[in-house]
C-alpha positions as a printed Julia matrix, in Angstrom:
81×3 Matrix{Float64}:
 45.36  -153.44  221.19
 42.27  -152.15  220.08
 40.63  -152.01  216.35
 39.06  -148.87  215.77
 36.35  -147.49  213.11
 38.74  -146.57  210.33
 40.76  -150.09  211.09
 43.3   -148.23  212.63
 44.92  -150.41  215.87
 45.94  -148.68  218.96
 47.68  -149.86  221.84
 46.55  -149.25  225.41
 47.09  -145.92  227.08
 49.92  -147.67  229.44
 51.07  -143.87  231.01
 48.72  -144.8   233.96
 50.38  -146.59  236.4
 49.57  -150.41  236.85
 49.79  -150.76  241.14
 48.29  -148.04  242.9
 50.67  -145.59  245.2
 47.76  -145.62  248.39
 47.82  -150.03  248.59
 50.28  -152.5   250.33
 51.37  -155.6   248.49
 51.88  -158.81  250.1
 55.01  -160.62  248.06
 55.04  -164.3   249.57
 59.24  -165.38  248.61
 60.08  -161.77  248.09
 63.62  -161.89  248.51
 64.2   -165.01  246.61
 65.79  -165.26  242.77
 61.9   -164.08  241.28
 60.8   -162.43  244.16
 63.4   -159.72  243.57
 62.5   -159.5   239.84
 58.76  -159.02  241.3
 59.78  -156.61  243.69
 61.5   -154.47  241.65
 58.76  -154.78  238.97
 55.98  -154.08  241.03
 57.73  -150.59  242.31
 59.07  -149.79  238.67
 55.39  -149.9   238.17
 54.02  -147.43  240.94
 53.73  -149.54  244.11
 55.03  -147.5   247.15
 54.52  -149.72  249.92
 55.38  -153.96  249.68
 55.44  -156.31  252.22
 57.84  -158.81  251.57
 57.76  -162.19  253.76
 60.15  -165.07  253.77
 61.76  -167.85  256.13
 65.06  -165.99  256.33
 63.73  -162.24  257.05
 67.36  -159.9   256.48
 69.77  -162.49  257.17
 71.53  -162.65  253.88
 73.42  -159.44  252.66
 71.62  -160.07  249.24
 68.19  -159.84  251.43
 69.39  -156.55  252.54
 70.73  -155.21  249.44
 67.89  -156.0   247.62
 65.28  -153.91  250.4
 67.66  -150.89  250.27
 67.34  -150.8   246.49
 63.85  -150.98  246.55
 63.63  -147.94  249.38
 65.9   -145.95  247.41
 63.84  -146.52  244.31
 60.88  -144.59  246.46
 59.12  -148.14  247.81
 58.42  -148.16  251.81
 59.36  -152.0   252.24
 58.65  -154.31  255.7
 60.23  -157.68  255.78
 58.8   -160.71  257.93
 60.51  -163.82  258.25
């Protein structure tokens, strides 16, 4: 929040997206209990591409859930385990 001449406050402008749509983020756990929350967070918030990497790669159905809810919410996803 900002204080302004007249000692008015205003919040940020928070329409511009917080990740950038052209970079790749690396999400170390990714498909673990926070991971997910990340995940999700990070594409709610306009990152298109994530690179999730784990021990287990796709080999729970809640690993592979969780990657095909993040595509269909517009995210291109790669998983290394």
């Amino acid at each position: 929040m900002t204080l302004t001449n007249g000692n008015k406050v205003t919040a940020p402008n928070t329409s511009k997206p917080l990740f950038r749509k052209d970079a790749s983020y690396l999400l170390v756990g990714g498909l673990g209990g926070i991971g997910r929350a990340i995940a999700s967070w990070t594409v709610e918030h306009g990152a298109k591409h994530l690179v999730l990497v784990n021990r287990s790669g796709l080999s729970t159905d809640t690993a592979r859930s969780t990657v095909g809810i993040l595509r269909e919410m517009g995210s291109e996803v790669v998983v290394r385990g």
